[in-house]
Rosetta silent file (secondary structure, phi, psi, omega in degrees, C-alpha in Angstrom):
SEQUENCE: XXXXXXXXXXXXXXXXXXXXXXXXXXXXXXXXXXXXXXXXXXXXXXXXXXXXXXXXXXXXXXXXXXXXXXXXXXXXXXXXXXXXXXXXXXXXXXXXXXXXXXXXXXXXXXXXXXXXXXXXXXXXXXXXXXXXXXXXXXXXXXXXXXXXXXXXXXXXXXXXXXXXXXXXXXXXXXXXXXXXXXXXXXXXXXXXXXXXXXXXXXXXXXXXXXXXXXXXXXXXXXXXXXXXXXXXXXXXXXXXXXXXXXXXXXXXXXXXXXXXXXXXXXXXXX
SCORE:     score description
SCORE:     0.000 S_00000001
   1 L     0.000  151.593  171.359  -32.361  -62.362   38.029 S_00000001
   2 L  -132.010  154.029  151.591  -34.715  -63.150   41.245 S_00000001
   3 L    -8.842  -64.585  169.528  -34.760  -64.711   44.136 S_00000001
   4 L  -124.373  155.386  157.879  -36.567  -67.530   42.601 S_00000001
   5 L  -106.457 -171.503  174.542  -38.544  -68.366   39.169 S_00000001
   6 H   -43.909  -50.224 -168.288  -41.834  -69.130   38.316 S_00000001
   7 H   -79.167  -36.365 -160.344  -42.044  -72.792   37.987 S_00000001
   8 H   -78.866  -38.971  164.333  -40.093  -73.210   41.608 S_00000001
   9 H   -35.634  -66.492  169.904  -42.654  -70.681   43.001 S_00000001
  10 H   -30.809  -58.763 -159.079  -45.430  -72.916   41.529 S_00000001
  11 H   -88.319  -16.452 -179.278  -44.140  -75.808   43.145 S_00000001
  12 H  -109.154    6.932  163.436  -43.181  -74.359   46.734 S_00000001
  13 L  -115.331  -80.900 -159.031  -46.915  -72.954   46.972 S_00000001
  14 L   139.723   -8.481  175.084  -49.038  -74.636   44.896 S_00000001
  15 L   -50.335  157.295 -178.569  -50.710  -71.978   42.658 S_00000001
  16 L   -87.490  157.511 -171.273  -51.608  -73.260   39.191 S_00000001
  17 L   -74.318  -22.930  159.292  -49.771  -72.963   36.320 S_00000001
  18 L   -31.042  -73.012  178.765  -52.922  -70.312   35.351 S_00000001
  19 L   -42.428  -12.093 -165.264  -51.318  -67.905   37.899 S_00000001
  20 H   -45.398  -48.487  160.580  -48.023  -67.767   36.006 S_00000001
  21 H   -28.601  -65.778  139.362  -48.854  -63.910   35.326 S_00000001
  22 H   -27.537  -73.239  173.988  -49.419  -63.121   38.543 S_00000001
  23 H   -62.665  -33.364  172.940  -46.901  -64.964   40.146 S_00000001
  24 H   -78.573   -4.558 -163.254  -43.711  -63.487   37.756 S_00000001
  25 H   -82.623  -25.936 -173.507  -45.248  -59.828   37.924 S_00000001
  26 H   -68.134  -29.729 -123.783  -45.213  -60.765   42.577 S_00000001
  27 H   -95.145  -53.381 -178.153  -42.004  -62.266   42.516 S_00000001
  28 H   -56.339  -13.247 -168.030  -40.210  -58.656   42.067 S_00000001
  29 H   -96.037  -33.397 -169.822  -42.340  -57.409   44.909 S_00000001
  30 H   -72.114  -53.533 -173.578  -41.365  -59.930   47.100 S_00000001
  31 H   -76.046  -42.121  175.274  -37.784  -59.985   46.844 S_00000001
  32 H   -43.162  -49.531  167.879  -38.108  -55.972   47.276 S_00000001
  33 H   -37.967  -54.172 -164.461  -39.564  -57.141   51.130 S_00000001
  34 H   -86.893  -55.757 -162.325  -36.699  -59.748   52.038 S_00000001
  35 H   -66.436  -14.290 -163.364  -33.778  -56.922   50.198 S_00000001
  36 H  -104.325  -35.705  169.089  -35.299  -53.936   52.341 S_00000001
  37 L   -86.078    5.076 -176.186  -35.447  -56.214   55.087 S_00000001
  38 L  -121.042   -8.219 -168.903  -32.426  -57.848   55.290 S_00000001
  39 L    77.698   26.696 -167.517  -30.821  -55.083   54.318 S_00000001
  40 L   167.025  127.725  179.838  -28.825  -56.148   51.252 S_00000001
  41 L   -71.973  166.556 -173.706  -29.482  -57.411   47.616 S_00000001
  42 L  -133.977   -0.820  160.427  -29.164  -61.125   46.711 S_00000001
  43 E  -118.692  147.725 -163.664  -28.430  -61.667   43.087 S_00000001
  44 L   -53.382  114.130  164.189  -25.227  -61.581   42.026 S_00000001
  45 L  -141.698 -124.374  165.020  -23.824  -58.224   40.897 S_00000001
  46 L  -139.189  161.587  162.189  -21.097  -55.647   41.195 S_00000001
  47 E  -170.038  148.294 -147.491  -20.718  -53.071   43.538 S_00000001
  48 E  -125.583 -165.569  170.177  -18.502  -50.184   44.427 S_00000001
  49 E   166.003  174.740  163.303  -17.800  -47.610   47.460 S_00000001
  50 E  -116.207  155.242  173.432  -14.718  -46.080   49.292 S_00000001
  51 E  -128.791  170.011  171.346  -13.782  -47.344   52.694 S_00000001
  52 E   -97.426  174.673 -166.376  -11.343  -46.085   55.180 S_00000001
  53 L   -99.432  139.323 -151.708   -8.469  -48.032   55.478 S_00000001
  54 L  -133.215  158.059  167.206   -8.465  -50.518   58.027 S_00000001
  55 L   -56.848  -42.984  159.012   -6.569  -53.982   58.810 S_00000001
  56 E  -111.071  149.224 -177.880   -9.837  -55.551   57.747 S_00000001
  57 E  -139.689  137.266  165.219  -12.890  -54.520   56.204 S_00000001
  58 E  -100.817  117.280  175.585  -16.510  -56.165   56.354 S_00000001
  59 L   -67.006  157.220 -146.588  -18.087  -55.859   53.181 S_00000001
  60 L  -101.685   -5.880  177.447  -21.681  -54.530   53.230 S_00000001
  61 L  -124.016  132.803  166.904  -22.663  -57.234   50.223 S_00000001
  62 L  -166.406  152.291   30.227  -21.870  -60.577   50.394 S_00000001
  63 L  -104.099  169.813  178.728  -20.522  -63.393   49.569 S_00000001
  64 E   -60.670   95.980  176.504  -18.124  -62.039   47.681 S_00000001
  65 E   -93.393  -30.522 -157.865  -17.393  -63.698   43.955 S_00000001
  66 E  -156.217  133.669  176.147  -15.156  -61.677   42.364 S_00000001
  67 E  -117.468  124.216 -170.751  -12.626  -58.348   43.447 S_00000001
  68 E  -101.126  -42.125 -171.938  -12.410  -56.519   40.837 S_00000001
  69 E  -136.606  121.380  174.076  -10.570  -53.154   41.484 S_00000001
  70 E  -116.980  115.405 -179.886   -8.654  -52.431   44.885 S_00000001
  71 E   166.639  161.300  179.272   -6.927  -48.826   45.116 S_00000001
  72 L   -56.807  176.413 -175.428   -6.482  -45.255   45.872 S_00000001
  73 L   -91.273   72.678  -69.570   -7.783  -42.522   43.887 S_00000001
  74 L  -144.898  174.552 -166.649   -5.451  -43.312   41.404 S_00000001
  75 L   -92.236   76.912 -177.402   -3.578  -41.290   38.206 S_00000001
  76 L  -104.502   18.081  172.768   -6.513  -43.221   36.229 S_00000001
  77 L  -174.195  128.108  173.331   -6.321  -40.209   33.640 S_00000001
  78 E   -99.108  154.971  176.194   -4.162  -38.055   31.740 S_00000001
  79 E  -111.313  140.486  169.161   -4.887  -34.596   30.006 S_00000001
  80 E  -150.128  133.801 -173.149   -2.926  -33.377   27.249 S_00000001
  81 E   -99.596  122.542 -151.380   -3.652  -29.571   26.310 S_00000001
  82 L  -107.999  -41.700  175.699   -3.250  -29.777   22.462 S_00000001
  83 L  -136.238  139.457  147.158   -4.128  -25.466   22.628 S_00000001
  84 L    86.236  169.971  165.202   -4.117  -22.752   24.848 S_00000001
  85 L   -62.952   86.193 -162.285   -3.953  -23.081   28.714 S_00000001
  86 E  -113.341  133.339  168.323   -5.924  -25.503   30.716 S_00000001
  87 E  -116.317 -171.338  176.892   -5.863  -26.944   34.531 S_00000001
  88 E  -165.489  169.927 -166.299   -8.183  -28.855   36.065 S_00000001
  89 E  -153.895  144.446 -175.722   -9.595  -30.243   39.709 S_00000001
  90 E  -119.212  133.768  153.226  -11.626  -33.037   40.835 S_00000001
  91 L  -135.878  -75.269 -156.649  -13.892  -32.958   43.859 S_00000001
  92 L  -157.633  -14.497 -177.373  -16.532  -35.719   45.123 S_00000001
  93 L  -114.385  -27.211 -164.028  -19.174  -34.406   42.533 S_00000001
  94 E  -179.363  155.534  167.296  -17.654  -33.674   39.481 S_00000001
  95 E  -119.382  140.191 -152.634  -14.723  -32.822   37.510 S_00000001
  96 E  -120.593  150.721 -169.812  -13.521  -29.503   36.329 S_00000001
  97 E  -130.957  109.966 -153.739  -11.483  -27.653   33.683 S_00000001
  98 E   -96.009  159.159  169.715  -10.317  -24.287   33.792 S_00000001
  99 E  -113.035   79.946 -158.474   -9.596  -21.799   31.380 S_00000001
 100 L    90.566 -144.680  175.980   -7.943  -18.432   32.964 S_00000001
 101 L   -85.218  -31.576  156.800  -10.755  -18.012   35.828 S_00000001
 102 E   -28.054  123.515  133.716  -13.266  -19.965   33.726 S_00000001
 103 L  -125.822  149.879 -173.973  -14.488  -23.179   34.942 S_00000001
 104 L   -90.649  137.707  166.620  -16.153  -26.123   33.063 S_00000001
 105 E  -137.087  129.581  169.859  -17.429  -28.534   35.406 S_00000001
 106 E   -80.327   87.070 -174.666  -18.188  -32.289   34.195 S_00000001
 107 E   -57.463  155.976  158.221  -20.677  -33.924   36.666 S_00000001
 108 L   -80.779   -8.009  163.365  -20.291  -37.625   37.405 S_00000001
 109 L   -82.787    1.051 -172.821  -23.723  -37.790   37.348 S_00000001
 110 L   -88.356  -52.832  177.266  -23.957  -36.593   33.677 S_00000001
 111 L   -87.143   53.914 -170.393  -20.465  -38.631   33.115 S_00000001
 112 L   -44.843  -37.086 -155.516  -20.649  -42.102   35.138 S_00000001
 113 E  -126.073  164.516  170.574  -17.706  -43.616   33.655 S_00000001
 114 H   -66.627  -24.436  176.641  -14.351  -42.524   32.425 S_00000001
 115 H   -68.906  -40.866 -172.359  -15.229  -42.755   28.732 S_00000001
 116 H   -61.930  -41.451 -148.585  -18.358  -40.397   29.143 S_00000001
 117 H   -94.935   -1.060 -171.674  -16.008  -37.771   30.672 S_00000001
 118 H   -71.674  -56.036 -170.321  -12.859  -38.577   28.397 S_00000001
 119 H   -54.240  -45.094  171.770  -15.777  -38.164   25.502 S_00000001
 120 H   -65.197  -59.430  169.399  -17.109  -34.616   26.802 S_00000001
 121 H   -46.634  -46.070 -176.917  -14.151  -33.277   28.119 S_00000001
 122 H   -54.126  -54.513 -160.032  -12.625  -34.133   24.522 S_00000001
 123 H   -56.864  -49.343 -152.590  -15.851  -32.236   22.714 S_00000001
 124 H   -80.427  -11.846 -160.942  -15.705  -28.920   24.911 S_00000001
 125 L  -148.059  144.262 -168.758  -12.172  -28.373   25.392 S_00000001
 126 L   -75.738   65.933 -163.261   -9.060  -28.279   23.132 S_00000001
 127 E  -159.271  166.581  173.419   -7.307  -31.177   25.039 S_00000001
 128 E  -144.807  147.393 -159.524   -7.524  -34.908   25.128 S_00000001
 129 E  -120.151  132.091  135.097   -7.578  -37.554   27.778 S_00000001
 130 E   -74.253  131.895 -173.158   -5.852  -40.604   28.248 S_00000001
 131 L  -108.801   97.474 -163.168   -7.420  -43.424   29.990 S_00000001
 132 L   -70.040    7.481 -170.085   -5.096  -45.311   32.263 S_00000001
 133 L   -95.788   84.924 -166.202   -7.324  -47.756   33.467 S_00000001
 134 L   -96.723 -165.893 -157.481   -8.963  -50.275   31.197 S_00000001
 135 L    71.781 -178.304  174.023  -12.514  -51.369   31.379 S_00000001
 136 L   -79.690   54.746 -145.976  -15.223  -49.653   32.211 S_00000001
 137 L   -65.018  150.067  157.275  -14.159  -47.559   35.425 S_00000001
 138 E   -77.752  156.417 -174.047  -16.990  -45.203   37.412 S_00000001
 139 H   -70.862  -20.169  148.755  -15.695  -41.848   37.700 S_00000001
 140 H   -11.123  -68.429  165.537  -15.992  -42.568   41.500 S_00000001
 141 H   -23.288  -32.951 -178.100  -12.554  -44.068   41.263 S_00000001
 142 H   -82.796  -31.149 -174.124  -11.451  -39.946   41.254 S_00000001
 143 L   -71.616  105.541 -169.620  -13.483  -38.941   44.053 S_00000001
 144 L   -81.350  123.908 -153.559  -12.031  -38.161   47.068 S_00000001
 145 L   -82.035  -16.136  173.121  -14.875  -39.305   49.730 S_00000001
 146 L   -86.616   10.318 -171.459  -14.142  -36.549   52.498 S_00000001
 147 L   119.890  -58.628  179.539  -14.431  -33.374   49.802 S_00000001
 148 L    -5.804  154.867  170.788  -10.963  -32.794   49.583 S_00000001
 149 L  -100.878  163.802  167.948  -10.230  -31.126   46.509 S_00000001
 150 E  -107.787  101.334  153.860   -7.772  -33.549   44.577 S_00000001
 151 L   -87.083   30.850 -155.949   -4.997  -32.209   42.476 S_00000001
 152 L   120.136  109.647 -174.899   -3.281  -35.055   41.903 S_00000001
 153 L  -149.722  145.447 -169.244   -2.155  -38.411   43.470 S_00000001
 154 L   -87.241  167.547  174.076   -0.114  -41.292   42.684 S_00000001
 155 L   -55.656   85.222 -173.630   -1.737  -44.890   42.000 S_00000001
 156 L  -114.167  112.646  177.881   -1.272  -47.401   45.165 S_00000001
 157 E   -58.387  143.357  168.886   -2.580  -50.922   44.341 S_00000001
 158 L  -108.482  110.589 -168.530   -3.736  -52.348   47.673 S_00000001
 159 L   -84.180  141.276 -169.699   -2.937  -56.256   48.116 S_00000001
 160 E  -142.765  149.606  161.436   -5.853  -57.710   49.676 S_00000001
 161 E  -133.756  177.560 -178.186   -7.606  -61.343   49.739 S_00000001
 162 E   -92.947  117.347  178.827  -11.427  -62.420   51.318 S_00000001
 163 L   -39.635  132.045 -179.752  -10.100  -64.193   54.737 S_00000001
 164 L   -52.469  139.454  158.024  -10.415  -67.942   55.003 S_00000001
 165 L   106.077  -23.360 -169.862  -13.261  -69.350   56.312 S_00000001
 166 L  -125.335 -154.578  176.236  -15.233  -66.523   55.561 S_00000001
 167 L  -142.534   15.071 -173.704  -17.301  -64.697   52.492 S_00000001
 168 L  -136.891  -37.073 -162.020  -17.317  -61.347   53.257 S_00000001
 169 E   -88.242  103.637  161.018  -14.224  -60.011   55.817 S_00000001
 170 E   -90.354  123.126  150.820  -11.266  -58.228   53.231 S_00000001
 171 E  -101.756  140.938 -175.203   -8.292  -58.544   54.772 S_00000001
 172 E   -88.242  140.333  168.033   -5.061  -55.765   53.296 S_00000001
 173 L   -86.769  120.785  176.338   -1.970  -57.666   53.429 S_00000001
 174 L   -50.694  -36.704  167.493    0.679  -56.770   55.603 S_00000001
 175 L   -41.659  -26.199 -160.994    2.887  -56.832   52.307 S_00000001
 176 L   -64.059  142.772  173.491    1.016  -53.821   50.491 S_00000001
 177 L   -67.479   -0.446  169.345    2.490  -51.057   49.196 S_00000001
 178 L   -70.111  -50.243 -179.065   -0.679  -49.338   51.094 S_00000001
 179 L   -42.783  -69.931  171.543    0.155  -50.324   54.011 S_00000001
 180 L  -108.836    1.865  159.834    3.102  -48.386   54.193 S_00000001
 181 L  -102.901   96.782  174.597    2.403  -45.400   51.955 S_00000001
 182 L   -69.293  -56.855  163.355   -0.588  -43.459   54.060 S_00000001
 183 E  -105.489  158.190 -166.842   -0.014  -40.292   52.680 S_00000001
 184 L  -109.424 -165.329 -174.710    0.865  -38.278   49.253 S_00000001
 185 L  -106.971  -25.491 -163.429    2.307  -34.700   49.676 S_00000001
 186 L  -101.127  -62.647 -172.295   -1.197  -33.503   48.027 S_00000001
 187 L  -126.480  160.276  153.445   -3.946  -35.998   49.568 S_00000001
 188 E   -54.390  155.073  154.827   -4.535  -38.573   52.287 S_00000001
 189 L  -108.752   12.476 -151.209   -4.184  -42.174   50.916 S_00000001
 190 L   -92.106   38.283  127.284   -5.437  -43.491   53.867 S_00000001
 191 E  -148.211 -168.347 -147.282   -8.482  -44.933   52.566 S_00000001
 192 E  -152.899  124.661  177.372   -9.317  -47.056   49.719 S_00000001
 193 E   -72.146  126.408 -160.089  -11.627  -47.791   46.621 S_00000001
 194 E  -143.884  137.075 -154.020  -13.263  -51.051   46.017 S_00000001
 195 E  -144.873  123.423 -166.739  -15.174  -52.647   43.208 S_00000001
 196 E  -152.007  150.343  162.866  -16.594  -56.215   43.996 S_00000001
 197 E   -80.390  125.402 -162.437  -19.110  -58.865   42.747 S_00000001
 198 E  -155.145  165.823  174.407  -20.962  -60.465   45.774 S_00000001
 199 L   131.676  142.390  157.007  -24.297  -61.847   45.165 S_00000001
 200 E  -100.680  153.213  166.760  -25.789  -65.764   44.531 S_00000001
 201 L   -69.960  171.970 -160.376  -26.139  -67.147   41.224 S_00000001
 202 L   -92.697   -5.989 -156.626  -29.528  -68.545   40.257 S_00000001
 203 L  -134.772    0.737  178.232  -28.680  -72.082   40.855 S_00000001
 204 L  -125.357   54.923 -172.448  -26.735  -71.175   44.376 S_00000001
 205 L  -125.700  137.764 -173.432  -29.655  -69.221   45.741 S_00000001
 206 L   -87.345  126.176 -178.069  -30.184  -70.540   49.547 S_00000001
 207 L   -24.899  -45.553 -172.054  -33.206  -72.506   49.891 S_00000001
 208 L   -75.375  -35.934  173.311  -34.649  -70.694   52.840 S_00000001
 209 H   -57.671  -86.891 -159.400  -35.037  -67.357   50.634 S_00000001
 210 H   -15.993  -20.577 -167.660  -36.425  -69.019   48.183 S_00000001
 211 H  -124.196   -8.735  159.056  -39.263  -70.292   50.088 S_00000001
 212 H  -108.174   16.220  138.281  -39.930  -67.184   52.277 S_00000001
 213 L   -80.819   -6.074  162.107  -40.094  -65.525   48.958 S_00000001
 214 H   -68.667  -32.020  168.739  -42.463  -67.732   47.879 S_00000001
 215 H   -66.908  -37.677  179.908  -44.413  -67.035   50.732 S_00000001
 216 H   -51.487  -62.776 -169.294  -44.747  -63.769   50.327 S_00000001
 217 H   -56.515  -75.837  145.028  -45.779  -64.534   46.961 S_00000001
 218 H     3.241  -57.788 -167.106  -48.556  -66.509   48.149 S_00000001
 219 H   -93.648  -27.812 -167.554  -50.105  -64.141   50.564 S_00000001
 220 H   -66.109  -47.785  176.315  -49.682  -61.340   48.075 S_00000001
 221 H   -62.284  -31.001  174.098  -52.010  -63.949   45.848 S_00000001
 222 H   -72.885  -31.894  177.739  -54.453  -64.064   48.458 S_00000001
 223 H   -70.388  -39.363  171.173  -54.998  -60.960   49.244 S_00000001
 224 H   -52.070  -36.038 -176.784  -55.499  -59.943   45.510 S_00000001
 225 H   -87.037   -5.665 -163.418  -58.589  -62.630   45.632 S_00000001
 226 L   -57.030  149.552 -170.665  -59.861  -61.794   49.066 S_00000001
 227 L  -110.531  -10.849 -173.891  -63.369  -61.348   48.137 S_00000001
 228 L   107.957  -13.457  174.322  -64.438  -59.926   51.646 S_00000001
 229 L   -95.707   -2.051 -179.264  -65.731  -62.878   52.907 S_00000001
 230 L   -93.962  173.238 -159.869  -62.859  -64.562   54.308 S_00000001
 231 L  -153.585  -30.152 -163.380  -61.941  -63.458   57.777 S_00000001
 232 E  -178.234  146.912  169.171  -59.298  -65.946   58.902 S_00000001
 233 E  -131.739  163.681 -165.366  -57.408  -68.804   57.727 S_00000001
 234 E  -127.553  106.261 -176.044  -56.048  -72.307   59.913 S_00000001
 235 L  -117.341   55.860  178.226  -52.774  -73.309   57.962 S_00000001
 236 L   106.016 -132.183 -152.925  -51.513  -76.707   60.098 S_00000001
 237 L  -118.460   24.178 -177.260  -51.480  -75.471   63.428 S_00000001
 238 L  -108.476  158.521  153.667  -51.045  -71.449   62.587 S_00000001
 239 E  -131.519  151.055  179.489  -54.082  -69.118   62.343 S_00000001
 240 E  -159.994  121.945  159.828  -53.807  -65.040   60.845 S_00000001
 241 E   -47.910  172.707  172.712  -56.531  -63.077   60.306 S_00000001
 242 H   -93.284   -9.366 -152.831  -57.093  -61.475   57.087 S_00000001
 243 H   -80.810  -50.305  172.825  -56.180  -58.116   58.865 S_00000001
 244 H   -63.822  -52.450  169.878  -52.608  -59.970   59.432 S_00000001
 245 H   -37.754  -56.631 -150.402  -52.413  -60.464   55.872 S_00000001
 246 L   -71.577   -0.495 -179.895  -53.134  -57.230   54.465 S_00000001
 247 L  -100.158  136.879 -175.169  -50.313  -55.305   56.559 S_00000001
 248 L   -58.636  -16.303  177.972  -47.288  -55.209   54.743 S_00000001
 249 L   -87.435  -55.720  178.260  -45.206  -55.349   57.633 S_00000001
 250 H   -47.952  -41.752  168.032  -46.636  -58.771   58.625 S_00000001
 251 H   -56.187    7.116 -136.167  -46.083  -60.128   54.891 S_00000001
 252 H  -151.584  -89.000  175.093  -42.327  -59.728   55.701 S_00000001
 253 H   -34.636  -41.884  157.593  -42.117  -60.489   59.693 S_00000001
 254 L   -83.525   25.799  129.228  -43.294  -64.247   59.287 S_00000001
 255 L   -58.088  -27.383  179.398  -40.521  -64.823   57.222 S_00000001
 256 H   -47.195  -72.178 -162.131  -38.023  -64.021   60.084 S_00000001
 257 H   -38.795  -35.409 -161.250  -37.460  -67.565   60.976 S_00000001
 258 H   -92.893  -33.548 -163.004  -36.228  -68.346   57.140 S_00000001
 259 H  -104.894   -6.847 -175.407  -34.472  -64.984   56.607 S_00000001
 260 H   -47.595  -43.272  156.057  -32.824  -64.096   59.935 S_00000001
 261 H   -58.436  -20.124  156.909  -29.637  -65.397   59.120 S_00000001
 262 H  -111.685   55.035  171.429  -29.108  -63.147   56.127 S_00000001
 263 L   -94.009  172.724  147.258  -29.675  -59.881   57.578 S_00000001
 264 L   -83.584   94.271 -155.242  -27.231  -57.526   57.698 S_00000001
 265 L  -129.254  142.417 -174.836  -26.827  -56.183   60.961 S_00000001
 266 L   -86.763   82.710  163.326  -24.454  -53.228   62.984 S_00000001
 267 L   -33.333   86.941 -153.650  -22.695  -53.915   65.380 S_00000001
 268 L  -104.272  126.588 -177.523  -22.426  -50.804   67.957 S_00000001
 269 L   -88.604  147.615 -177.932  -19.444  -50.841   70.522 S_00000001
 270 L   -60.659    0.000    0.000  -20.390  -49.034   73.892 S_00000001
């Protein structure tokens, strides 16, 4: 999905329906400028991370459509050793299965999901995994984000909702069983995994993108035609050089008026 389509491009520049080539191959170019510059994709998708745990948390995507998975690093898989003796250990990269002094180690970058490693582990090793989880979970979900090694931890759902009023700000519910279990006897619990949809739909996409990606689009078309003879253009009561065009940084920066409100920006306390 983008930022915009073709025909609404067409219609918020003015390019001919000729350009249609042109304009869907820019359009991808464009929206790369306003996401690197705002700091944050815009069409609606999923995305996951760990956070530490906090009364609130401001999500780094937004707004927010859908929370899909809130919890600890969670008993989302059992092993059952069908022959001979096997342990195993998780750390932040990869999970591993020993035999004796032997270890196997399953990356999660090989294994993204719990099926690839249920599916691997099963081929390589006399043992079989249950998957307590359903869907598709990332193996993330296992990964304890300071290193720690993990042997083991129980499951703590965290109840959470997105705070009235707003479309990004998770607030944990004073109710949660999170709340008041911090720690295991094995790992901290004290922070928390979170898998969320955030993102506009193609028909909820805020006007003002739309039209400094169109812009974009636009100068990106000009520049492909400059022939060498233009030197400056007078657009209403604006003038740019062609000099202004061609830096890439410029193609971006007069958009600030349209995109400023959906940057993402860090707040640093003194």
């Amino acid at each position: 999905m983008s930022i915009l389509t073709t025909a609404e491009c067409r219609t918020l520049t003015g390019l001919p329906a000729s350009d249609n080539a042109y304009i869907a191959a820019a359009i991808p170019a464009a929206q790369d400028m306003i996401e690197r510059w705002c700091d944050r994709s815009f069409d609606q998708q999923e995305h996951y991370r760990w956070f530490p745990y906090q009364p609130t948390v401001v999500l780094p995507q937004w707004p927010v459509t859908k929370l899909i998975y809130v919890g600890t690093p969670a008993a989302a898989a059992t092993m059952t050793v069908t022959s001979g003796d096997l342990g195993f250990e998780v750390m932040n990269t990869k999970f591993t299965v020993f035999s004796g002094f032997t270890g196997t180690d399953f990356t999660f970058a090989a294994n993204p999901t719990l099926a690839d490693l249920k599916v691997a582990v099963e081929a390589a090793t006399a043992s079989t995994m249950a998957l307590e989880l359903a869907g598709t979970v990332r193996c993330e979900l296992l990964m304890p984000s300071s290193g720690t090694r993990l042997y083991g931890a129980q499951r703590v759902d965290v109840g959470c909702r997105i705070a009235d009023g707003t479309d990004r700000v998770l607030e944990i519910l004073e109710d949660s069983s999170f709340t008041s279990l911090m720690w295991t006897d094995m790992f901290p619990t004290a922070e928390f995994y979170l898998r969320w949809q955030a993102g506009y739909a193609t028909a909820g996409m805020p006007q003002a993108l739309k039209q400094a990606c169109a812009n974009i689009v636009k100068d990106l078309h000009d520049i492909q035609l400059h022939d060498g003879t233009l030197k400056s253009r007078t657009i209403t009561n604006y003038s740019e050089t062609m000099s202004d065009i061609l830096a890439d940084g410029r193609l971006v920066e007069k958009q600030e008026p349209l995109m400023r409100l959906f940057r993402r920006t860090t707040v640093v306390s003194p």
